[in-house]
C-alpha positions as CSV (number, residue, x, y, z in Angstrom):
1,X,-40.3,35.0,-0.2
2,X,-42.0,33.9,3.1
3,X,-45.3,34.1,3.4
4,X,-47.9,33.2,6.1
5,X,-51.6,33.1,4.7
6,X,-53.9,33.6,8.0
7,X,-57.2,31.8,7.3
8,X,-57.5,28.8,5.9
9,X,-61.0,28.5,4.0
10,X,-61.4,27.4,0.7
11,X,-60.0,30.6,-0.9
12,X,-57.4,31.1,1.5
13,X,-56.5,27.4,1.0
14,X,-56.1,28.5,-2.8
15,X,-54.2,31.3,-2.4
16,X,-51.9,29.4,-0.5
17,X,-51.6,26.8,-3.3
18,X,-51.1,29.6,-6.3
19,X,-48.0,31.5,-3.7
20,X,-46.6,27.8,-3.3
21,X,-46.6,27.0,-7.0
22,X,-44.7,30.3,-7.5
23,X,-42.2,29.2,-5.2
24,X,-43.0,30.9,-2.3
25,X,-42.1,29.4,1.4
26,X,-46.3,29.2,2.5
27,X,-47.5,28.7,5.6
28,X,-51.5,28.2,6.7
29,X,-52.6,29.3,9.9
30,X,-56.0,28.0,10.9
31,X,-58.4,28.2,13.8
32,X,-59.4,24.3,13.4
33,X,-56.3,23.0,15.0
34,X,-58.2,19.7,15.4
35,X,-57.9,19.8,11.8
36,X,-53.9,20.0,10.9
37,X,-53.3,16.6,11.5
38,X,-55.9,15.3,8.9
39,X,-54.4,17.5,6.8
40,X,-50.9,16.7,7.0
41,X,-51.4,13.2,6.5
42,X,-54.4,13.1,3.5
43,X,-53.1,16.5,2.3
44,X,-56.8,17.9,1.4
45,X,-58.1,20.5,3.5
46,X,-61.9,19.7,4.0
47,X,-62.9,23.4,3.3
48,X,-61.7,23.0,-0.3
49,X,-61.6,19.0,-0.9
50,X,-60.7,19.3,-4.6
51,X,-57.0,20.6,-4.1
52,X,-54.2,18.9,-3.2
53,X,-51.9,20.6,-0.5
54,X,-48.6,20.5,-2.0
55,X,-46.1,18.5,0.5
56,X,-44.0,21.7,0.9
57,X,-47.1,23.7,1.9
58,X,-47.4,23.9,5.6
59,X,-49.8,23.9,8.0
60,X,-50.4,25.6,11.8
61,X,-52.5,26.8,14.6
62,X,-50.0,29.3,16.0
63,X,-49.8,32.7,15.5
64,X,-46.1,33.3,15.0
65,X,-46.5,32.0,12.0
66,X,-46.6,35.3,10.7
67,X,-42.5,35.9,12.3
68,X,-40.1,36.9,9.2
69,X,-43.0,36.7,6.8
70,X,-42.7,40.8,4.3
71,X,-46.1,39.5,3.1
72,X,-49.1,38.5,5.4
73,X,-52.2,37.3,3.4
74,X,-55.8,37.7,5.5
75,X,-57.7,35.4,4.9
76,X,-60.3,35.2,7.7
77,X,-63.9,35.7,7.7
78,X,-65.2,39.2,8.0
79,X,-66.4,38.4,11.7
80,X,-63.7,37.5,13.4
81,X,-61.0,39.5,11.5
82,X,-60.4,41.9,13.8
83,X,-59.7,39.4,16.9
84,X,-57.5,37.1,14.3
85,X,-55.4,40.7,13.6
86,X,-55.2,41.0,17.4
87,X,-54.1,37.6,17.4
88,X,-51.2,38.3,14.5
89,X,-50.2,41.9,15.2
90,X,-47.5,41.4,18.2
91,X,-45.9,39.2,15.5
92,X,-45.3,40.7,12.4
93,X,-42.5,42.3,11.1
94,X,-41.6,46.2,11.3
95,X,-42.4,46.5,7.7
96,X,-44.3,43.3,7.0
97,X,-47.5,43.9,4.1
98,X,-50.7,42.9,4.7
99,X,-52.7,41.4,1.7
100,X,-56.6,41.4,2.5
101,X,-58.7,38.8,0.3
102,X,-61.4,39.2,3.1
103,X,-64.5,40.6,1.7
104,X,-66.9,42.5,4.1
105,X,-67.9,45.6,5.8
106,X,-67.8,45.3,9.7
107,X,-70.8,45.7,11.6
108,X,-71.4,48.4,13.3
109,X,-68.6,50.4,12.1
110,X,-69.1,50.5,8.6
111,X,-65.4,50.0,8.1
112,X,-64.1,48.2,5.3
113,X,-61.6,45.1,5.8
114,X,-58.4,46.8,5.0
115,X,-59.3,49.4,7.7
116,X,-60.0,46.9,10.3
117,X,-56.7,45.5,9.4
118,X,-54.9,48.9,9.3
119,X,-56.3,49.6,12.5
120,X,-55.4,46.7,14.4
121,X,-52.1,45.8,13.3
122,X,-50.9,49.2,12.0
123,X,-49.7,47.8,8.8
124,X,-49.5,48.6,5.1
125,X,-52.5,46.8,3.2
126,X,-53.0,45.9,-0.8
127,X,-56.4,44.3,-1.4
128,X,-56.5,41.6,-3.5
129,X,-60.2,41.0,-5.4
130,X,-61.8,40.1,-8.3
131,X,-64.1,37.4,-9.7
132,X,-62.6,34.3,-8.4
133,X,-63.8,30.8,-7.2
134,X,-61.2,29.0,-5.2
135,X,-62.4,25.7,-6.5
136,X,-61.5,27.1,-9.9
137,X,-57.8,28.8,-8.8
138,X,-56.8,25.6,-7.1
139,X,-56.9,23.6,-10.6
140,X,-55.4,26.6,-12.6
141,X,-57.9,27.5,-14.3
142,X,-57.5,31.0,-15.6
143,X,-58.5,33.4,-13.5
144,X,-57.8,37.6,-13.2
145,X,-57.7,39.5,-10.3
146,X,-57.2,42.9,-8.6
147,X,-54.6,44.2,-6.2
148,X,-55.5,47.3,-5.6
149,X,-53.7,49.9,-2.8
150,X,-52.8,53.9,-2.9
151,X,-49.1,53.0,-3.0
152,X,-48.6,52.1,-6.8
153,X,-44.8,49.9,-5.2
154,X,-46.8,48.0,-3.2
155,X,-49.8,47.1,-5.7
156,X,-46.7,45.9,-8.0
157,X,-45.2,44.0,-5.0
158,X,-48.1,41.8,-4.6
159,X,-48.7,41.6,-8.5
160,X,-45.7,40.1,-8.6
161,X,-45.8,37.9,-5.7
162,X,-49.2,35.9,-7.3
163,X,-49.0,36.7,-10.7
164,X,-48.4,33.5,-12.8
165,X,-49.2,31.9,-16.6
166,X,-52.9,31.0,-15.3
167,X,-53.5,33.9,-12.8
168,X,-53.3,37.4,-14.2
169,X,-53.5,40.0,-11.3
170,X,-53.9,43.7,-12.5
171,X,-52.7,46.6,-10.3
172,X,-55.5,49.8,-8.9
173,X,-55.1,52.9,-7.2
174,X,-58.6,52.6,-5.8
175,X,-59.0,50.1,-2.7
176,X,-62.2,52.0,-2.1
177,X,-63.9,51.2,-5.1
178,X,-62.2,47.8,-5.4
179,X,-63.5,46.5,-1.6
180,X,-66.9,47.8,-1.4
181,X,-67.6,45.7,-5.4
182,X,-66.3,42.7,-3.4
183,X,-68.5,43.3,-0.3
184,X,-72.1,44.4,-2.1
185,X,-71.6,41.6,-4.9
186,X,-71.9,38.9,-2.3
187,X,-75.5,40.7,-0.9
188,X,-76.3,41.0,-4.6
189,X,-75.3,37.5,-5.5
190,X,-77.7,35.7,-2.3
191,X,-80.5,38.0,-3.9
192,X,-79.7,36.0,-7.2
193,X,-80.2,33.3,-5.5
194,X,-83.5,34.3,-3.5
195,X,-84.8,35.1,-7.2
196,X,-83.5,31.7,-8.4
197,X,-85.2,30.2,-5.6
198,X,-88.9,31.7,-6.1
199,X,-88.5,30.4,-10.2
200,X,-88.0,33.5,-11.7
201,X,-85.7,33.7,-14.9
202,X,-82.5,35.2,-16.6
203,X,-84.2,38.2,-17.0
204,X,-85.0,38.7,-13.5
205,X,-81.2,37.9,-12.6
206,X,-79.6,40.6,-15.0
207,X,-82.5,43.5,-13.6
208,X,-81.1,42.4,-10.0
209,X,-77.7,42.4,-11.4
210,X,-77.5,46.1,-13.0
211,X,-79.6,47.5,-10.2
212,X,-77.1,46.2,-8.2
213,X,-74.5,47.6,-9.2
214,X,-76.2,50.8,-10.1
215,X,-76.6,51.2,-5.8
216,X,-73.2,49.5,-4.7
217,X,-71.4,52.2,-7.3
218,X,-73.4,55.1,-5.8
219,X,-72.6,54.4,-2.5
220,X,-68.8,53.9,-3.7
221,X,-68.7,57.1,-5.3
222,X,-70.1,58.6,-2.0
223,X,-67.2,57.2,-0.2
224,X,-64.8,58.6,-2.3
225,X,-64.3,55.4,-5.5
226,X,-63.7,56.1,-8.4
227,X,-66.8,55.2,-10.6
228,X,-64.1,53.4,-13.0
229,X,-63.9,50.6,-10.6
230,X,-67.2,49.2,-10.9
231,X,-66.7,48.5,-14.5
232,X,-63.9,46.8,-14.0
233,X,-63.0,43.1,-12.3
234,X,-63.8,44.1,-8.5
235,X,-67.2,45.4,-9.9
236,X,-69.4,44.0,-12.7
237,X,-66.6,40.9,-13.5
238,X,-66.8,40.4,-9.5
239,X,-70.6,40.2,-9.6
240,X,-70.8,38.6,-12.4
241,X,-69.4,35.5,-11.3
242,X,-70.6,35.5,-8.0
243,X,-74.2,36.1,-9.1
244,X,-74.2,33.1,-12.5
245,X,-72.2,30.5,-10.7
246,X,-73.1,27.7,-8.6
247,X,-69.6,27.9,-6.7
248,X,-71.1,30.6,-4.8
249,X,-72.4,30.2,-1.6
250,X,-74.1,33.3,-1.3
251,X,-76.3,32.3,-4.4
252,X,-76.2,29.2,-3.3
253,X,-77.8,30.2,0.3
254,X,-80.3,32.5,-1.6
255,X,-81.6,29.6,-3.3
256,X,-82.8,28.0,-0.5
257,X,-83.8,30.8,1.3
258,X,-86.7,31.3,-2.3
259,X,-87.1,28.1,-1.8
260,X,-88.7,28.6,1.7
261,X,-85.8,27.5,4.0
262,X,-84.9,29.8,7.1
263,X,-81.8,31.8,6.7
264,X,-80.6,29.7,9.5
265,X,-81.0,26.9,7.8
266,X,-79.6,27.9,4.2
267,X,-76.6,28.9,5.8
268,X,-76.1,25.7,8.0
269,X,-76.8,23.6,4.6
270,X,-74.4,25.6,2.8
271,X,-72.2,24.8,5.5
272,X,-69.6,27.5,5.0
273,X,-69.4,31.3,5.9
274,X,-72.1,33.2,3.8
275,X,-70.4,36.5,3.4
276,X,-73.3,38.6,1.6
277,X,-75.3,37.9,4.7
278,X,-73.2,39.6,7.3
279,X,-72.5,42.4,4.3
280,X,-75.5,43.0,4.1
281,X,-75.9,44.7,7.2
282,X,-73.0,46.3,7.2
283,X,-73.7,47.6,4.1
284,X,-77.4,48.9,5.1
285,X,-76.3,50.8,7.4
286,X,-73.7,52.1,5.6
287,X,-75.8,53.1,2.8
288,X,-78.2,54.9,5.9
289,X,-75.4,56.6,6.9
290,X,-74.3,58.1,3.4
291,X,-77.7,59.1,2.8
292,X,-77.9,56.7,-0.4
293,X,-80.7,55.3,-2.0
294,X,-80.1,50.9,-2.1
295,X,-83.5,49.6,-2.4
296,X,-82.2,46.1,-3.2
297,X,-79.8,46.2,-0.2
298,X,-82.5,47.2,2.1
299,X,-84.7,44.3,0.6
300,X,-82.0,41.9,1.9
301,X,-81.9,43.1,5.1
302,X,-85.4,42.6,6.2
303,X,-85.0,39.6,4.6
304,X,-82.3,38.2,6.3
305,X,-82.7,40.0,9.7
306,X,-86.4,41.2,9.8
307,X,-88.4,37.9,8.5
308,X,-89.5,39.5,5.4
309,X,-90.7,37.2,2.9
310,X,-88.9,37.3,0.0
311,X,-91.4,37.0,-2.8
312,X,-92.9,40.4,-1.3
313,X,-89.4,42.2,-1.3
314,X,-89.2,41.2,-4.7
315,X,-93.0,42.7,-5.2
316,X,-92.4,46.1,-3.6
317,X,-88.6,46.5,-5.3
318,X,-91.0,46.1,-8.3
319,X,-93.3,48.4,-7.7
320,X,-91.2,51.3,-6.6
321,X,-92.3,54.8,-8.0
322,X,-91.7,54.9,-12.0
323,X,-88.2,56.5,-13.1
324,X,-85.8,57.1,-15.4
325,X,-82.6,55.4,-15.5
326,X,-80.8,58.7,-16.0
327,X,-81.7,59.4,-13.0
328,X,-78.8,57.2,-11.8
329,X,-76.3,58.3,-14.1
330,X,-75.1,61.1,-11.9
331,X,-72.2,58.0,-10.3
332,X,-71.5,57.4,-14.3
């Protein structure tokens, strides 16, 4: 079929690759016009300079891209989704569906991607998650993922639109549970890296890790998930990889950030879009607003927006009031 993939990072840029190779008619939109005609000739997008862009792959700055496409991928950032769906929404077809690989929860709102993009474009949207690395997907490398929506047809639709020998997409009824894993693993995963950064060890890493997903699932479960989710690819799989690998920028950032860089600085050296940061807020307040205890999200926060330093976040997360971990079993 056609499809237009809006965004065109490194995993949007994969994505686009994986629907070509299944012999989809792919088009890229991107915001760095300046870009497309590097592209076209070298056929490597900078933003993921491992992959070859197949000749038949193509590549624009316009909009109507999205014209007489039935599947729309998103692609963008979290920040400036919801101007990019301004952006595509005159465009799209009556019955076009959006597929959102964005992770995120918008600040200020505390609305998760597919909502942003329900609300802006009035569409139909599957999200598509899981533990990926684009770097990995763009060289086949076998990979599982999530595509998960209410509407069981439309789940299958995409499933079968990515689904190849060397990427296995498995269908959920829970977007819920499936988009807030993606979003709190990235803020878990630069706290990895914060720990990384001040020399601590493996068994620092799977603490942060468990805790981690102990508050992300309670604040799921609050939102209506179903505590299944977290135990699945969108959850622990999705912070697994994101937490172990150095593909990820958020652990990535949060290494230098232990290592005494500003966040400014960690994320300009990264030099791509840091996700868990902007997440983390997001998710803070969300997690305010639910009433939910997330001591290791509100550790990020006044770490990345407060000036906290984070070798005493890691000191008071430790020294919390003694408990039981049955006390948390009430999302199992």
């Amino acid at each position: 079929m056609r499809i237009a993939v809006v965004g065109s990072g490194a995993w949007g840029t994969a994505l686009a690759i994986r629907l070509h190779k299944n012999g989809h008619d792919v088009t890229v939109w991107t915001y760095e016009t300046e870009l497309i005609p590097q592209m076209e000739e070298t056929r490597i997008n900078p933003r993921l300079p491992g992959a070859i862009l197949p000749q038949g792959l193509k590549i624009t700055g316009d909009y109507t891209c999205v014209s007489g496409c039935p599947l729309v991928v998103m692609a963008s950032p979290s920040f400036p989704l919801r101007s990019v769906c301004r952006g595509i929404a005159p465009h799209l077809e009556e019955n076009a569906v959006i597929v959102s690989v964005t992770k995120g929860i918008e600040d200020g709102t505390g609305m998760r991607m597919s909502q942003v993009i329900e609300q802006e474009t009035g569409k139909a949207v599957v999200v598509l998650t899981g533990p990926t690395h684009a770097e990995e997907v763009s060289q086949d490398i076998p990979t599982g993922i999530l595509a998960a929506s209410t509407d069981k047809a439309l789940a299958e639709m995409v499933q079968d639109a990515f689904m190849s020998e060397n990427f296995r997409v498995y269908t959920s009824p829970d977007p819920v549970g499936a988009e807030l894993g993606a979003a709190l693993k990235n803020v878990i995963a630069l706290c990895a890296g914060v720990t990384d950064g001040l020399g601590f060890g493996d068994n620092t890493k799977a603490l942060l890790m468990t805790r981690g997903l102990t508050e992300t699932a309670r604040l799921g479960v609050s939102l209506g998930a179903s505590k299944d989710s977290f135990a699945g690819l969108s959850g622990i799989g999705d912070l697994i990889v994101t937490c172990t690998s150095m593909h990820s920028r958020n652990r990535r950032a949060g290494i230098l950030i232990g290592q005494g860089k500003s966040v400014q600085q960690a994320m300009e050296e990264v030099g791509a879009v840091v996700e868990g940061y902007y997440a983390a807020k997001g998710a803070y307040e969300l997690g305010k607003q639910q009433g939910i205890d997330m001591p290791i999200t509100e550790a990020a926060y006044k770490v990345l927006y407060e000036g906290a330093d984070p070798r005493t976040a890691c000191s008071e997360l430790l020294l919390r009031r003694r408990k039981a971990e049955s006390e948390d079993a009430g999302w199992l």
